[in-house]
VEXDREN-2710 file (C-alpha; in Angstrom, 1 decimal):
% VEXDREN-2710
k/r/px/py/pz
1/UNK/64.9/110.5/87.4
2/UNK/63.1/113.8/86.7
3/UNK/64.9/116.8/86.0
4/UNK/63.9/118.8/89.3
5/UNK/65.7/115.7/91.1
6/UNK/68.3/116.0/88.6
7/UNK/69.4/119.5/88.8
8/UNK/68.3/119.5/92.7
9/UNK/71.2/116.6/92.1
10/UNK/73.7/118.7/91.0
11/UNK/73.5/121.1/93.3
12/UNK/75.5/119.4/95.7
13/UNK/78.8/120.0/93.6
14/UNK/78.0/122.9/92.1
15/UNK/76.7/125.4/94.7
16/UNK/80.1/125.5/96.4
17/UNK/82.1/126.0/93.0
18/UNK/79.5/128.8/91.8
19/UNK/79.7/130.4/95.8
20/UNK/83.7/130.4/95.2
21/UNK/83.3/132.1/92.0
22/UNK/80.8/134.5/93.5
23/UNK/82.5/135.5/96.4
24/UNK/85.9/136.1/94.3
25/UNK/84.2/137.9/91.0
26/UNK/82.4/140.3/93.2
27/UNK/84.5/143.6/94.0
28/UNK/86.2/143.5/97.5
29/UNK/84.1/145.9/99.4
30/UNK/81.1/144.2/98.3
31/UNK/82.6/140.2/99.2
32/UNK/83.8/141.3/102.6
33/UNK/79.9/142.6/103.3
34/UNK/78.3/139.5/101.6
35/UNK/80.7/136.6/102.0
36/UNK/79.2/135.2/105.5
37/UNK/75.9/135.1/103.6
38/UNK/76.8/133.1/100.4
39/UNK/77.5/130.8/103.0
40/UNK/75.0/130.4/105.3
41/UNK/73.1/130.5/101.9
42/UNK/74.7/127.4/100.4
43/UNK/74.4/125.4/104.0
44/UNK/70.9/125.7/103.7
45/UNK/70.4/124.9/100.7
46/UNK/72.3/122.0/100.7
47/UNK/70.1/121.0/103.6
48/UNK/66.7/121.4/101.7
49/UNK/68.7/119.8/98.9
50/UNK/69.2/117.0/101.0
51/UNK/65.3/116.8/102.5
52/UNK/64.1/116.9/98.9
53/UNK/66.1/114.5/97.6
54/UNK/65.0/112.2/100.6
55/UNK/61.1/112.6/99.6
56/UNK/62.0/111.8/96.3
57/UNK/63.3/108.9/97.0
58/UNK/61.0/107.5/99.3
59/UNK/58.2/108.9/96.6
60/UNK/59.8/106.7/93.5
61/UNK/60.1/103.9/96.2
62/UNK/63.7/104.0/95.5
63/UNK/66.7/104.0/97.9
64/UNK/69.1/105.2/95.9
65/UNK/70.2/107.6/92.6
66/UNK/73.2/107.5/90.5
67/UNK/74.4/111.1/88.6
68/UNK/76.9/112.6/87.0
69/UNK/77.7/115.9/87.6
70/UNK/78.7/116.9/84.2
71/UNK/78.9/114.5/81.4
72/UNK/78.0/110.9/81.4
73/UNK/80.8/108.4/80.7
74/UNK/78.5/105.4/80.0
75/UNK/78.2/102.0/82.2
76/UNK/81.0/101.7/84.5
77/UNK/82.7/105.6/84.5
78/UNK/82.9/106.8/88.1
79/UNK/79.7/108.3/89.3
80/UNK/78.1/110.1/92.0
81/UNK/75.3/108.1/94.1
82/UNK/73.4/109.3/97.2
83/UNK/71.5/106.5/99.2
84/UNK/69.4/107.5/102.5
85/UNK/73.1/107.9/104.6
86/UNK/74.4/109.8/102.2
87/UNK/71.4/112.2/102.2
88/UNK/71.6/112.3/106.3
89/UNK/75.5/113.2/105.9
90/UNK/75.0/115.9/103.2
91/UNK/72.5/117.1/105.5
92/UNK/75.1/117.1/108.5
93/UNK/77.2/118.6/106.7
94/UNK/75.1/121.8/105.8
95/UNK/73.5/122.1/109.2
96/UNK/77.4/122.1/110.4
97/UNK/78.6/125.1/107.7
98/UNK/75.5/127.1/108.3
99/UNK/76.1/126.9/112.3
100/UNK/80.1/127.9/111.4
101/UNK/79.0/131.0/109.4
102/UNK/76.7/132.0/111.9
103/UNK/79.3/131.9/114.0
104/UNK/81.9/133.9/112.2
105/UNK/80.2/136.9/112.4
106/UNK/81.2/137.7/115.7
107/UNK/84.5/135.8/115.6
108/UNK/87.0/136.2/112.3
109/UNK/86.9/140.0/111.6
110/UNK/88.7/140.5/108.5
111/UNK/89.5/137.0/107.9
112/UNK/85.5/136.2/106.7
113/UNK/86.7/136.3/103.2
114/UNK/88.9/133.8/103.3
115/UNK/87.6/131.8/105.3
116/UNK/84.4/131.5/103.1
117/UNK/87.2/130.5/99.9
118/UNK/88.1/127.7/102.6
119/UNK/84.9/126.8/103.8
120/UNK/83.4/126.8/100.9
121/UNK/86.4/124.6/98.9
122/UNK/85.8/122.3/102.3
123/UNK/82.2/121.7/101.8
124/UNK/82.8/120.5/98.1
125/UNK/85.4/118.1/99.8
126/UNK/83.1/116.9/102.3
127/UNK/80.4/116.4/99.4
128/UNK/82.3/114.6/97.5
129/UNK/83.3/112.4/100.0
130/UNK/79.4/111.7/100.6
131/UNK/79.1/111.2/96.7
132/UNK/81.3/109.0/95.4
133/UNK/81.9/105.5/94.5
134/UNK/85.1/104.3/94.0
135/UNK/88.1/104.9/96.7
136/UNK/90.5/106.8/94.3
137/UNK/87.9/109.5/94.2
138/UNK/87.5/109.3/98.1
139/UNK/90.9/109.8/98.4
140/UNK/91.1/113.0/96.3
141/UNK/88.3/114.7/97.5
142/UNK/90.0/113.5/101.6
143/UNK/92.8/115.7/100.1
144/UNK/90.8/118.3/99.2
145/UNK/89.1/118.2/102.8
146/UNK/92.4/118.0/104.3
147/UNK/93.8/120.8/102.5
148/UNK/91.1/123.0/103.4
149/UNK/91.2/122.2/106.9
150/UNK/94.8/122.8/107.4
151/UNK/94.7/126.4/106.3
152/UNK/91.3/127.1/108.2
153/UNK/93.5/126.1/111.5
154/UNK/96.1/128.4/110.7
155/UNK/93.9/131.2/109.5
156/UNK/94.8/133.8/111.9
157/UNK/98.4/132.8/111.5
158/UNK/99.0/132.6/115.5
159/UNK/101.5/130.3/117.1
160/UNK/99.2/128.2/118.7
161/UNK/97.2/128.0/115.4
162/UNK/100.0/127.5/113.1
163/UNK/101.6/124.4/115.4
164/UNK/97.8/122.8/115.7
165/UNK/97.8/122.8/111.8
166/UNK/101.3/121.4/111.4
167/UNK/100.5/118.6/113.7
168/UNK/97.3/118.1/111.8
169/UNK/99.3/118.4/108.1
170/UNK/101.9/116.0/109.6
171/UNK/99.8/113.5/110.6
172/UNK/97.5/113.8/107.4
173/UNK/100.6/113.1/105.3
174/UNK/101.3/109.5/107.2
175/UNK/97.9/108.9/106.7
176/UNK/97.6/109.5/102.6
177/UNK/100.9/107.0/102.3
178/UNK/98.9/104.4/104.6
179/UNK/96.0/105.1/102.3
180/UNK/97.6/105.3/98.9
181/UNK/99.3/102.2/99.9
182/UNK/96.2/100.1/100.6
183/UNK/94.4/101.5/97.6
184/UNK/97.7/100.4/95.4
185/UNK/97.4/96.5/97.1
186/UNK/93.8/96.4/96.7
187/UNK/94.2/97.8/93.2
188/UNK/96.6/95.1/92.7
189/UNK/94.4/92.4/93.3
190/UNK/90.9/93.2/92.0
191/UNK/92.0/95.3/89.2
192/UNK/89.6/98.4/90.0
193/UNK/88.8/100.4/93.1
194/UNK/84.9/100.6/92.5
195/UNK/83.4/99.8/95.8
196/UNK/81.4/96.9/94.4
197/UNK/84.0/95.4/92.7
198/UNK/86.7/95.7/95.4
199/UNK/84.0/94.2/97.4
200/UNK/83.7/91.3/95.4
201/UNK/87.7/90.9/95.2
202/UNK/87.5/90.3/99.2
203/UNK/84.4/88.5/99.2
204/UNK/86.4/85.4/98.7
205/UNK/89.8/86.7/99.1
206/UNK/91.3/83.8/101.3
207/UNK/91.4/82.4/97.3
208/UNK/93.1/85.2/96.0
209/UNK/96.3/84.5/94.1
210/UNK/98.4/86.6/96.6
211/UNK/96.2/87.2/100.1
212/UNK/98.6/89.0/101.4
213/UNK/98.2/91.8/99.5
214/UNK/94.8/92.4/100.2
215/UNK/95.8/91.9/103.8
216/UNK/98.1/94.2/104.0
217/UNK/95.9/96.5/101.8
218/UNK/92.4/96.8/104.3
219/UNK/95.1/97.0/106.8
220/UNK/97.1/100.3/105.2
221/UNK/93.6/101.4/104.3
222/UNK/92.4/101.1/108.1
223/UNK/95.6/102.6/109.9
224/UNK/95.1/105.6/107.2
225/UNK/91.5/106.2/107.9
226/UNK/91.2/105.7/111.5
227/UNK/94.4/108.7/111.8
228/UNK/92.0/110.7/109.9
229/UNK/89.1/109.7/112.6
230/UNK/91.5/110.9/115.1
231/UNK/90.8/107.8/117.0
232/UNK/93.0/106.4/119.8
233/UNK/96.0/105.7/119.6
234/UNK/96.4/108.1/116.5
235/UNK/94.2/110.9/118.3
236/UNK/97.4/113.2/118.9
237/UNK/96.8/115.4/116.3
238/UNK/93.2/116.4/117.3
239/UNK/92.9/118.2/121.0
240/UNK/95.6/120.7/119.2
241/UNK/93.7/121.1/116.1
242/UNK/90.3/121.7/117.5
243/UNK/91.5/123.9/120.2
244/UNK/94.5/125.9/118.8
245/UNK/92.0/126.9/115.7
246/UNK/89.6/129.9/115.4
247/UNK/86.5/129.8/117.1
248/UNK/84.5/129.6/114.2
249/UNK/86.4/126.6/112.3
250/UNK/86.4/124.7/115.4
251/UNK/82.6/124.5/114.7
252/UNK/83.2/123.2/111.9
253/UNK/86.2/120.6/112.6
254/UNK/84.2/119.5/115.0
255/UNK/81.2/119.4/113.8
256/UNK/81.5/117.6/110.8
257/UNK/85.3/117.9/108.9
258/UNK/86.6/114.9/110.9
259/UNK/83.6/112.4/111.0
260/UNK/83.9/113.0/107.0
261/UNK/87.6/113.1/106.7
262/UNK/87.5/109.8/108.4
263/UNK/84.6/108.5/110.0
264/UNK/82.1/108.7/107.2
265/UNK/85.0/106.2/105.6
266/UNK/85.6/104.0/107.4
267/UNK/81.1/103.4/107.5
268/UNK/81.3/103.1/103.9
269/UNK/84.4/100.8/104.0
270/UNK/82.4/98.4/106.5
271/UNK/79.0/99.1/105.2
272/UNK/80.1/98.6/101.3
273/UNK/83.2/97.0/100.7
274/UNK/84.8/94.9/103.5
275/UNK/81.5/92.7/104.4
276/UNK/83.3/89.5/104.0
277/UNK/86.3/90.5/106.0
278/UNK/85.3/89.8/109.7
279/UNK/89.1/91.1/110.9
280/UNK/88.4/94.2/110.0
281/UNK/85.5/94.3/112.3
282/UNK/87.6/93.2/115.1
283/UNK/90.0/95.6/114.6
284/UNK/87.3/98.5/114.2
285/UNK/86.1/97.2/117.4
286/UNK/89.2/97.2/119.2
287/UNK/89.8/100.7/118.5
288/UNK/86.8/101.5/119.3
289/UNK/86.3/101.1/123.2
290/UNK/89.4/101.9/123.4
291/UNK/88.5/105.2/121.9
292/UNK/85.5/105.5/124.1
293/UNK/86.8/104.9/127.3
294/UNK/90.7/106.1/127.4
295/UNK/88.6/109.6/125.4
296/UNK/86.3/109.6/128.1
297/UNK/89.1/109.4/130.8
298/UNK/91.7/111.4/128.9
299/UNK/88.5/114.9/128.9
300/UNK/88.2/114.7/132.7
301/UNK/91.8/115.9/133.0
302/UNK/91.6/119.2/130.7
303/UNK/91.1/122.5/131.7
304/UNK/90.2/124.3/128.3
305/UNK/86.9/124.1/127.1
306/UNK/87.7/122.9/123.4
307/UNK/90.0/120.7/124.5
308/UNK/87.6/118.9/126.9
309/UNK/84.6/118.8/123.6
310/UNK/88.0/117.3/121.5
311/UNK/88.6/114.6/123.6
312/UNK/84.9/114.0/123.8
313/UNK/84.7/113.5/120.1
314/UNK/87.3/111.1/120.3
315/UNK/85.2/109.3/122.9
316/UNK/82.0/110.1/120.9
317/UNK/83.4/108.6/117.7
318/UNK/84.3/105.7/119.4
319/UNK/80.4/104.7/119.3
320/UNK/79.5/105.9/116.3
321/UNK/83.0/103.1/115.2
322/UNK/81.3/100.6/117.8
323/UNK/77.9/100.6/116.1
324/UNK/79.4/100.0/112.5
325/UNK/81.6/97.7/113.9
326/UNK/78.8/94.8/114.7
327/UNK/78.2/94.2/111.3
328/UNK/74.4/94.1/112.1
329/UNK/71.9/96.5/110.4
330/UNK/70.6/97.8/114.2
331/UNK/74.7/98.5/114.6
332/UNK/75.1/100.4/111.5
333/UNK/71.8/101.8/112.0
334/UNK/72.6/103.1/115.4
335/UNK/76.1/104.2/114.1
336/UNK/74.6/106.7/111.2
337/UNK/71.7/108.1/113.8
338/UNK/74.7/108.8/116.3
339/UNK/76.8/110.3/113.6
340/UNK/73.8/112.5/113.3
341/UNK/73.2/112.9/116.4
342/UNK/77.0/113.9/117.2
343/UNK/77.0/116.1/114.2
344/UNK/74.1/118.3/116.3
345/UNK/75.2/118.1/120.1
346/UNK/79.0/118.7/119.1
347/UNK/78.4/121.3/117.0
348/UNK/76.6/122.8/119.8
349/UNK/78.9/122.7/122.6
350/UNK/81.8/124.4/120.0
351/UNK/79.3/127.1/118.8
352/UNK/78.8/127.3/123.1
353/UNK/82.0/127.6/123.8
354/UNK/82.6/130.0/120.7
355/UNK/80.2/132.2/123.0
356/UNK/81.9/131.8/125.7
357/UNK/85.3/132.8/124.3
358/UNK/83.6/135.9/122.9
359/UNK/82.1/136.8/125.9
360/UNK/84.8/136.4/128.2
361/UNK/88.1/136.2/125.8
362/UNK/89.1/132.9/127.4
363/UNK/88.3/129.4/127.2
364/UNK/89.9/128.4/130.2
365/UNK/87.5/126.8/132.6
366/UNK/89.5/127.3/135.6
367/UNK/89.1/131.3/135.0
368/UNK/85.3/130.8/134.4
369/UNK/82.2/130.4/136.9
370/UNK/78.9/131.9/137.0
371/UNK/77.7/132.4/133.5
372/UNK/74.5/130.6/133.5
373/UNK/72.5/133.6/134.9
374/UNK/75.0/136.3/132.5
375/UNK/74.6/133.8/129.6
376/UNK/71.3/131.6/129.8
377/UNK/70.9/130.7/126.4
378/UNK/74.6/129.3/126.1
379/UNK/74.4/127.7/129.3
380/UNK/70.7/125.2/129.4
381/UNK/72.0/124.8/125.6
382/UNK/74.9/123.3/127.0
383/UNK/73.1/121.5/129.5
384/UNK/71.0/120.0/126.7
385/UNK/73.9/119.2/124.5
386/UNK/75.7/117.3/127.4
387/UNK/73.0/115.5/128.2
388/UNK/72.4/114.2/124.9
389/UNK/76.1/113.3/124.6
390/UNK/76.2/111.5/127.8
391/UNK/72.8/109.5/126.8
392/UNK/70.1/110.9/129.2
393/UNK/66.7/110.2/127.8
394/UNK/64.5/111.3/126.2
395/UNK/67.2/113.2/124.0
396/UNK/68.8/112.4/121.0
397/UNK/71.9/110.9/122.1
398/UNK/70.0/108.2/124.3
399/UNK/68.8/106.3/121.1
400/UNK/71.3/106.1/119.2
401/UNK/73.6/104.6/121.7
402/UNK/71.0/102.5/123.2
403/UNK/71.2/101.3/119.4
404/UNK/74.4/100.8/119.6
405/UNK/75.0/99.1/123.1
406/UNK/71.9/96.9/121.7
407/UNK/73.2/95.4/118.6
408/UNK/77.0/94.8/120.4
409/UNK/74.9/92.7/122.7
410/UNK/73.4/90.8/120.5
411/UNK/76.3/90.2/118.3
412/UNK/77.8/88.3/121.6
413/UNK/80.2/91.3/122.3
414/UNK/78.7/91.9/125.9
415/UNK/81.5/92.8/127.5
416/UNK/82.2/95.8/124.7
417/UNK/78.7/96.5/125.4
418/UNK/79.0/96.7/129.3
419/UNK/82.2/98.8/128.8
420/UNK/80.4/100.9/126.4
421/UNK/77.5/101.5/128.7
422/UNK/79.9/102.3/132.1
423/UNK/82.0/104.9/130.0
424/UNK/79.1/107.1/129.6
425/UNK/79.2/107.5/133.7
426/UNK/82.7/109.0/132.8
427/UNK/81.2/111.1/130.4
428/UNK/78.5/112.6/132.5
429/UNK/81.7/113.6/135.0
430/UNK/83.7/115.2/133.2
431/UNK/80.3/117.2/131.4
432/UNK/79.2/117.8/134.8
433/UNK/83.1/119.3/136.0
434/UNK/82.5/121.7/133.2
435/UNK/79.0/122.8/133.3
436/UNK/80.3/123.2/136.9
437/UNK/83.3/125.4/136.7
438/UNK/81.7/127.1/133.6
439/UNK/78.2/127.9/134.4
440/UNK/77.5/127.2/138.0
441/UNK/79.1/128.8/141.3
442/UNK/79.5/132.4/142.0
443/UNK/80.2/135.0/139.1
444/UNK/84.6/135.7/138.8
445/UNK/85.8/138.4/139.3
446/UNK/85.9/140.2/136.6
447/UNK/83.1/138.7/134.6
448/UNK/80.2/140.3/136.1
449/UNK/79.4/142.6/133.2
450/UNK/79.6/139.7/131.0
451/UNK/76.1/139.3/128.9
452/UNK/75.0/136.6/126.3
453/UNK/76.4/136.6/122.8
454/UNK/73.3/137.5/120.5
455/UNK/73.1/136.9/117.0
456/UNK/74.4/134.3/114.7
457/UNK/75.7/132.9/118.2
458/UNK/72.4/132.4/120.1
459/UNK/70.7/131.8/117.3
460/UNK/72.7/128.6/115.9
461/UNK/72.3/127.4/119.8
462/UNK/68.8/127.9/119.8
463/UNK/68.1/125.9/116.8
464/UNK/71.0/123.0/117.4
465/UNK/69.5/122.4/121.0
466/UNK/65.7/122.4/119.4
467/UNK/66.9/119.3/117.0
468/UNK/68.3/117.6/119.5
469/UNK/65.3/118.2/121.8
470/UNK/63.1/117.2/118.9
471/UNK/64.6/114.2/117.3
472/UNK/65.0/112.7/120.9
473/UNK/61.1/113.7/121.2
474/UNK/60.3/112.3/117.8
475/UNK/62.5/109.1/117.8
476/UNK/60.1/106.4/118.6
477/UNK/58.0/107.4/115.0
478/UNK/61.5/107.0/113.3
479/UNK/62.3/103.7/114.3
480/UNK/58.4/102.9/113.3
481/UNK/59.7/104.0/110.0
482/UNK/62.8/102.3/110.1
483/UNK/60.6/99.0/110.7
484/UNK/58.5/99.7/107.8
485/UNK/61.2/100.2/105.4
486/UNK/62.9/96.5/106.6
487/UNK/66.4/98.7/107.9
488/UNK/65.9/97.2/111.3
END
């Protein structure tokens, strides 16, 4: 590994610590003018980070690199390791904190210093949940994420914000014992809780001196994760959190916090560890569609606009679970591309409806109408973004679940596939009922002064829609490069 790599590497731990420090050493005046900066600052970096470490990669003919961050324990210490998912995550996840700092400008007034203390502590979370390669370490670094996120929620120390964070601290709390639990079984058992060799404890566990352990362990480990996923039936946490939340950590919860806090792994614990376990496919299927439908359904019913993009993640998710859940490389391939691809449309519609709420002071759709001529740049976004989450081609979202939808019908789960494929209609309605009561129609009364949100706003819009636009563009010379690396 050469030491630009190396140090380009490191940067992924480090840059939030050293922002923290910056952003607290500075004098006050001078941290309350520059905070916003540091991070928007450290989300790009960390996606140029990511990009170069992807060329790199694909330069050495390599697919992945192990690290240390800052001492080397020798053969079998816990390390860091970034493969070609892990790259497209880290990437997520600064394209997500840049569009959320962006956003704050407009949104947090004197809160911007501590919510760059939170944002940035929740990026080295989310990092490390991207880095590491045992499950102990995924659980701290979960904590650390979940932490974060709970005080972001509550960081204007409202009523509605406060109860959205308890729900979400609550609900966290069941879902470290159902973790710690399963980690303590599956400890048990194969005596470490390195991926690899937890994975080769289950590879034949049906001969495992007590089964029933490791049982009871992937299931404890499943219940916990999937409660972080916010997936149905342990979804109740979510609508609250994302909507009772500022505008500008909404952006980032959902953007990006609960795909990591959860999503990311659960793909890592069907990707890595729990091959030879075909239950736990089932299971990850099961909640799946129900996920996608009953999320679907469940958004044509709300009136606030956050609320309608929360239940729409828990829809959304459901594919990127659905994908995974195959246990074919087009599934899991599909699954990463739509966590992608969710990462950019979702963090989209929240930026959207962070302009909205500034614009107007209400997210209500029922007291909106008539904004796409006051606000064009928010509202063809939008119309871009729901496209792509419904699956229109040629955008983004269109691939990816055609991905997905492909590889459950050829792992012999047509009927998933059939009811993956009809939920989208639902999606397109209740997309359509907002866009509808939002944007369309006659201006409201009282909104006919209202003008676009420049800025941070319009400009994380502008570039969010571009990549979705593009990648959907661009998609047929990825899967030519998929082919020629053997993925799919």
């Amino acid at each position: 590994m050469s030491a630009g790599m190396e140090f380009v590497l490191l940067t992924f731990m480090g840059l939030p610590l050293l922002m923290v420090l910056l952003n607290n050493l500075l004098k006050k005046e001078i941290a309350q003018k520059i905070c916003l900066s540091l991070g928007i600052i450290a989300g790009i970096v960390q996606m140029a980070a990511a990009v170069f470490v992807f060329a790199s990669l694909k330069a050495a003919g390599q697919t992945e690199a192990d690290f240390s961050q800052f001492w080397d324990l020798g053969v079998g210490a816990s390390r860091f390791s970034v493969d070609f998912f892990s790259l497209l995550v880290l990437f997520c996840i600064g394209m997500v904190i840049t569009a959320g700092f962006l956003t704050a400008g407009k949104t947090l007034g004197d809160k911007k210093f501590n919510f760059t203390n939170l944002a940035m502590i929740l990026l080295l979370g989310m990092n490390g949940i991207a880095l590491v390669t045992d499950l102990f370490s995924l659980y701290v670094f979960l904590e650390i994420t979940g932490v974060a996120s709970f005080v972001m929620i509550s960081l204007n120390k409202e009523g509605d914000g406060i109860e959205g964070a308890f729900k979400y601290l609550v609900m966290s709390a069941i879902a470290t014992v159902f973790i710690l639990g399963g980690l303590a079984f599956l400890f048990m058992q194969s005596g470490s809780l390195q991926y690899g060799d937890v994975a080769a404890a289950l590879s034949d566990w049906q001969y495992a001196e007590q089964p029933a352990l490791l049982i009871a362990g992937f299931v404890l480990v499943l219940v916990g994760f999937s409660i972080k996923s916010g997936v149905m039936p342990f979804h109740g946490w979510l609508p609250d959190a994302y909507q009772s939340a500022p505008a500008a950590v909404s952006v980032i919860l959902g953007g990006i916090v609960t795909k990591m806090a959860g999503v990311y792994a659960l793909l890592r614990l069907t990707a890595d560890i729990f091959v030879n376990v075909p239950v736990f496919n089932q299971i990850l299927m099961l909640l799946a569609i129900v996920s996608i439908v009953l999320g679907a359904v469940a958004a044509i019913t709300q009136t606030d606009f956050k609320r309608i993009l929360a239940y729409s993640s828990i829809s959304q998710i459901g594919y990127i679970l659905l994908g995974a859940s195959c246990g074919s490389a087009v599934g899991l391939i599909g699954a990463m591309l739509h966590f992608f691809n969710h990462a950019t449309f979702k963090t989209t519609l929240f930026v959207n409806s962070a302009a909205v709420e500034i614009a107007t002071g209400t997210t209500e759709i029922e007291k909106l109408g008539g904004l796409q001529e006051k606000m064009p740049v928010t509202g063809v976004s939008s119309i871009l973004a729901f496209l792509s989450t419904a699956g229109i081609p040629p955008l983004a979202g269109f691939w990816s679940k055609l991905l997905i939808i492909i590889a459950a019908w050829q792992t012999g789960n047509v009927f998933i596939a059939g009811l993956a494929l009809f939920a989208s209609i639902f999606t397109a309605a209740y997309f359509l009922r907002l866009q509808r009561c939002v944007f369309f129609g006659p201006a409201v009364e009282g909104l006919e002064d209202t003008k676009e949100v420049t800025g941070g706003v319009c400009l994380s819009s502008l570039a969010l829609s571009a990549i979705t636009v593009g990648f959907g563009l661009l998609f047929p010379a990825l899967l030519l490069f998929l082919q020629g690396q053997g993925l799919i």
